[in-house]
C-alpha positions as CSV (number, residue, x, y, z in Angstrom):
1,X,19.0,7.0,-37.1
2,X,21.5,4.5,-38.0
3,X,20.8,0.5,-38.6
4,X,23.3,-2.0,-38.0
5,X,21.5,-4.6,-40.1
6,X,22.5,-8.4,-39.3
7,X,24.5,-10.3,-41.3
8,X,23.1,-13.8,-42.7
9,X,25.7,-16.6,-43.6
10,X,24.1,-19.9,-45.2
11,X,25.4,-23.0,-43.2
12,X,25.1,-26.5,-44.2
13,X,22.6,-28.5,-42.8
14,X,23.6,-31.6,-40.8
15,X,22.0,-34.9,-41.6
16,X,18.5,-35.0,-40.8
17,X,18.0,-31.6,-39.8
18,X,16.3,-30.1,-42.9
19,X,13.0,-31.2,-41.5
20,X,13.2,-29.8,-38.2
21,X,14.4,-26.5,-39.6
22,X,11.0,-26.7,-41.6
23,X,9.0,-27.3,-39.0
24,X,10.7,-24.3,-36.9
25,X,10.4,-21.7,-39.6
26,X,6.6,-22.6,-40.0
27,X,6.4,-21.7,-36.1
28,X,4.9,-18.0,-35.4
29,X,7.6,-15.3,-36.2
30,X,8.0,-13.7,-32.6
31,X,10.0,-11.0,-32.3
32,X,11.9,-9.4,-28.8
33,X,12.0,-5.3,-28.8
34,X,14.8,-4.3,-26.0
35,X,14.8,-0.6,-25.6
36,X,17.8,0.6,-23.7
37,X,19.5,3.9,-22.9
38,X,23.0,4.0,-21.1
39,X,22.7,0.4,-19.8
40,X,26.0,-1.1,-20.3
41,X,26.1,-2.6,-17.0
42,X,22.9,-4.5,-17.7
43,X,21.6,-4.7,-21.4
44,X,23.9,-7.8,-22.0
45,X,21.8,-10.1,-19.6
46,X,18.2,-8.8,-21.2
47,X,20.3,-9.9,-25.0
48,X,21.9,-13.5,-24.0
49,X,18.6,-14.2,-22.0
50,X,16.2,-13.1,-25.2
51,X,18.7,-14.7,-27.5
52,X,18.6,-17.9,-25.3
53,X,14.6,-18.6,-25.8
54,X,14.0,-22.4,-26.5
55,X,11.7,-21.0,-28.9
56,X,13.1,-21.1,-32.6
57,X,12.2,-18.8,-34.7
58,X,13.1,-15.3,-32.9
59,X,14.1,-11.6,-33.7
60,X,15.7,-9.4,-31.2
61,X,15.3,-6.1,-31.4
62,X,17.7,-3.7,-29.5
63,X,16.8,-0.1,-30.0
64,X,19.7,2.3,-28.5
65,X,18.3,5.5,-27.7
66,X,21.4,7.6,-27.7
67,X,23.8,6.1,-25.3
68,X,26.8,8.0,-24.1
69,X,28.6,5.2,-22.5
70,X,29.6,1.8,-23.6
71,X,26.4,0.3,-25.0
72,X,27.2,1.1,-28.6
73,X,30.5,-0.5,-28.5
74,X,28.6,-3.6,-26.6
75,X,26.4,-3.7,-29.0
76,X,28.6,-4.2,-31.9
77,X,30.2,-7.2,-30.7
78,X,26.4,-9.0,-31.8
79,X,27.7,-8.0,-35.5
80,X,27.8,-11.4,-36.0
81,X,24.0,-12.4,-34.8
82,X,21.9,-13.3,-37.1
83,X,18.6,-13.2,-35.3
84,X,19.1,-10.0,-33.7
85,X,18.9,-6.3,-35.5
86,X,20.5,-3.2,-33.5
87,X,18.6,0.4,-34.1
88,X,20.7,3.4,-33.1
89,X,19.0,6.9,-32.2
90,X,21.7,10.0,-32.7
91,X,20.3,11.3,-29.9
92,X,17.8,10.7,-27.0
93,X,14.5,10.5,-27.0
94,X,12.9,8.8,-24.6
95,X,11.4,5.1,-23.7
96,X,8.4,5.2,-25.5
97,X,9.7,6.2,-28.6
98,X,12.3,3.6,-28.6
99,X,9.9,1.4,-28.4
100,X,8.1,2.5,-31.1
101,X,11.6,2.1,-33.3
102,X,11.6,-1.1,-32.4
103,X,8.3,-1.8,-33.8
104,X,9.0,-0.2,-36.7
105,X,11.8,-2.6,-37.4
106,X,9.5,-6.3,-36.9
107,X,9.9,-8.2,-40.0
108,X,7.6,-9.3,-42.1
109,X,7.1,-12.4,-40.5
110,X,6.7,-11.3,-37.1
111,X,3.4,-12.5,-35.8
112,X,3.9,-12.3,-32.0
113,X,5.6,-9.2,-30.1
114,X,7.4,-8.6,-27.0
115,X,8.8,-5.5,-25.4
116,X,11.8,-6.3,-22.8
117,X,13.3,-3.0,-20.6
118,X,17.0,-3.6,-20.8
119,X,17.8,-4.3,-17.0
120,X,15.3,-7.4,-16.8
121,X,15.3,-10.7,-18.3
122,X,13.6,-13.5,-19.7
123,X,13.3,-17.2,-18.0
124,X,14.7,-19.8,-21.0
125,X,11.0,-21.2,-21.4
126,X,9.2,-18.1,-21.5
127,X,8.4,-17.5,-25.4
128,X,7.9,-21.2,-25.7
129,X,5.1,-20.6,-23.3
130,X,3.4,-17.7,-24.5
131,X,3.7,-18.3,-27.8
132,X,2.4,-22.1,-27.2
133,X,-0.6,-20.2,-25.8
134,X,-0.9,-18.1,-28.9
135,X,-1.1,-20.7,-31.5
136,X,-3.1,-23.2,-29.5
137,X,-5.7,-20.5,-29.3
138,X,-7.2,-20.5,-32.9
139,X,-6.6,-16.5,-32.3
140,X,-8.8,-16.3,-29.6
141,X,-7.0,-14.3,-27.3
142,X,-4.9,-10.6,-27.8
143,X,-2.5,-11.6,-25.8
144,X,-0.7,-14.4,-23.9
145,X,0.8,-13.1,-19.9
146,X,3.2,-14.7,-17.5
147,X,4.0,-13.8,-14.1
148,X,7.3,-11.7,-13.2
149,X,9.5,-12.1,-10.1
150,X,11.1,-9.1,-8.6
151,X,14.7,-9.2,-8.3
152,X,15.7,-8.8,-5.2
153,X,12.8,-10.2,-3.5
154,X,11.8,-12.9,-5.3
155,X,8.0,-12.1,-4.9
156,X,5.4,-11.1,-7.3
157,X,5.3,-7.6,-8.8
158,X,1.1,-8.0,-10.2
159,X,-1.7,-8.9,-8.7
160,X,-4.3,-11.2,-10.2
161,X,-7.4,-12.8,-8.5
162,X,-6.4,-15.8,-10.1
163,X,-2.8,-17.7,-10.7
164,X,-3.7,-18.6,-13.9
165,X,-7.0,-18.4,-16.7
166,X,-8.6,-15.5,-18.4
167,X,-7.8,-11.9,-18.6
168,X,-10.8,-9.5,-19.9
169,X,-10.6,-5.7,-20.2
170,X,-13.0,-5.3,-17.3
171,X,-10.4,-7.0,-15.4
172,X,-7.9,-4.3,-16.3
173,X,-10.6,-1.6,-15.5
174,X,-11.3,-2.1,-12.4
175,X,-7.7,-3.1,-11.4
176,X,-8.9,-7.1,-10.5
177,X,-5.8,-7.0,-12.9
178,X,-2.5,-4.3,-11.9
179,X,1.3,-4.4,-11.5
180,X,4.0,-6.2,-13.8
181,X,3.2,-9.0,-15.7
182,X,4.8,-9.6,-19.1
183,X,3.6,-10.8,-22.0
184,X,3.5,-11.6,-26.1
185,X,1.2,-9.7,-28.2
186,X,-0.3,-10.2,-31.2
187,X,1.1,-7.8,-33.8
188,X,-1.9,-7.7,-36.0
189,X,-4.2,-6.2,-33.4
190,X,-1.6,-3.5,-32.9
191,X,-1.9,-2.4,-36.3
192,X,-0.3,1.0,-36.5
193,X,-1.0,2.0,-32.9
194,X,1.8,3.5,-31.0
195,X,3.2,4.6,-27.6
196,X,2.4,8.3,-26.8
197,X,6.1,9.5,-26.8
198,X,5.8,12.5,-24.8
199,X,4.8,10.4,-21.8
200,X,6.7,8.4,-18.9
201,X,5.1,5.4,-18.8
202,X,1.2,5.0,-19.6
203,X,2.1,1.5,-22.2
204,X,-1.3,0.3,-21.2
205,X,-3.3,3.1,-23.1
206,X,-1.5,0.3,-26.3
207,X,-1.9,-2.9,-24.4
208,X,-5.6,-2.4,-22.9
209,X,-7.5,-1.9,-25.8
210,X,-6.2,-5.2,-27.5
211,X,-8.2,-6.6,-24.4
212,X,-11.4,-4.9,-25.3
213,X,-11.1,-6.8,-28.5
214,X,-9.7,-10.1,-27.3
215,X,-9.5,-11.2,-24.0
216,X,-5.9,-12.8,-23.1
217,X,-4.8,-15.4,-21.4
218,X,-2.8,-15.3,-18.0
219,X,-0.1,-18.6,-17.8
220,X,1.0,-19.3,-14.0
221,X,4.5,-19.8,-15.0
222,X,7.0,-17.2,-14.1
223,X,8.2,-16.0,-17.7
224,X,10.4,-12.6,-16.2
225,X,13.1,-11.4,-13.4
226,X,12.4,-7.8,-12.9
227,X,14.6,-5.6,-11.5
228,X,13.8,-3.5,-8.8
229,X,16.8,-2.4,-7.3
230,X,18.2,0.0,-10.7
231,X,18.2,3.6,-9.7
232,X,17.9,4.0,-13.2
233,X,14.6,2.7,-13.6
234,X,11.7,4.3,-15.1
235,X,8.8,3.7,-13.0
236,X,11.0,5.7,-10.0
237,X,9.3,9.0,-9.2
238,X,11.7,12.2,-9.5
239,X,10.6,15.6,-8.7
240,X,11.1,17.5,-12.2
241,X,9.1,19.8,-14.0
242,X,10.3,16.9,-17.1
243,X,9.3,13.9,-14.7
244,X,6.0,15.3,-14.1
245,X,5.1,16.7,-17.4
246,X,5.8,12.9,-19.0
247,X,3.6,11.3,-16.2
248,X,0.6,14.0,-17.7
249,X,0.9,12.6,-20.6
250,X,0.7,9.1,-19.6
251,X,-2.6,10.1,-18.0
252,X,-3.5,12.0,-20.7
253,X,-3.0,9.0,-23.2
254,X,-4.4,6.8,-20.5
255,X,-7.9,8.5,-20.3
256,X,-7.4,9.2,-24.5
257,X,-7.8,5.1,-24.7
258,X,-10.3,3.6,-22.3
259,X,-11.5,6.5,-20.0
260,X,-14.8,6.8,-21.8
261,X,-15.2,2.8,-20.6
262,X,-13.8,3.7,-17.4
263,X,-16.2,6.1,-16.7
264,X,-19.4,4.2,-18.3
265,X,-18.5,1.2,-16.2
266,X,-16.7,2.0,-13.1
């Protein structure tokens, strides 16, 4: 594994500015983690709308897991980016444990966490939301969630039995709480749990049990496009002994995390 590290240049400040840039730098480090495997076609978008956030004081995190087309050479033309770090797999090895690269890379000073699949993106206001939601909170909550559109479509892709309020691990149980949402963690509560890498899929056996410590909280704003249309995409079913081993282990990890509650309460 190879790291393309970013390159920091000290700039001048303009007149006035040394207070604001204070005041951003004492904002929540959040940081962005973009897994992406041979999406050269599409990677760019999920980068310039991360990098875009209103929010100030952002790391992006794109993890290549092994490309063989373009996305390396794409990659490289962000040499000059300061907030964003590219991770580089020799070879590859699957979603899940690109993501767990990328959180192996947060700095020091991230406090809030984000994972972003390569072929979707982020509305401009989205971490400004979230995070808003996060440090409002007094650390109440595990987690902040917005809504995602589905692109084509333009309708929903979860399903909530409310627009907007509380989100409690009985609401993920029992599915009052399903589909795509996205949202900003905190990294804290993650610790030094991981993604099962073996699996296809299965990311709530991470997110759910930061609900059964602290509920989150579920924005009404729209805060991701998600693409639906990608033959490429994960969530597809293919008939393969590899496609269906991966899914066992994403029920395997799945029943590993909250099955026990599963069973006691529903």
């Amino acid at each position: 594994m190879n790291t393309n590290r970013p390159i920091l240049r000290r700039r001048r400040p303009a007149p006035g500015s040394a207070s604001r840039a204070t005041t951003d730098r004492a904002r929540p480090g959040v940081a962005i983690v973009i897994p992406t495997y041979n999406r050269a076609h599409a990677v760019q978008r999920a980068i310039d709308s991360a990098l875009g956030q209103t929010y100030p004081n952002l790391r992006v995190v794109v993890v290549d897991d092994g490309s063989s087309d373009s996305t390396p050479d794409l990659l490289r033309t962000f040499a000059e980016e300061p907030r964003l770090c590219v991770v580089r797999h020799d070879r590859n090895r699957g979603a899940s444990a690109a993501k767990n690269t990328g959180l192996a890379e947060l700095g020091a000073e991230t406090v809030y966490v984000g994972i972003l699949d390569s072929d979707d993106t982020l509305t401009a206001g989205a971490i400004e939301t979230l995070a808003g939601v996060l440090e409002a909170s007094d650390d109440r909550y595990s987690m902040a969630l917005g809504w995602c559109r589905a692109v084509p479509g333009g309708g929903p892709t979860g399903v909530m039995t409310h627009r907007s309020g509380p989100l409690t691990y009985d609401d993920a149980l029992s599915s009052r709480f399903s589909g795509e949402f996205w949202h900003l963690a905190r990294r804290d509560l993650i610790g030094t749990d991981r993604f099962e890498e073996r699996a296809i899929g299965g990311e709530a056996s991470l997110w759910w049990p930061l609900l059964r410590a602290r509920p989150g909280w579920l924005v009404r704003d729209v805060v991701r496009e998600y693409d639906v249309s990608g033959a490429d995409r994960i969530s597809l079913i293919r008939y393969s002994e590899a496609d269906a081993l991966g899914r066992m282990w994403a029920c395997t990890s799945m029943v590993s995390a909250v099955g026990g509650d599963l069973r006691d309460r529903y």
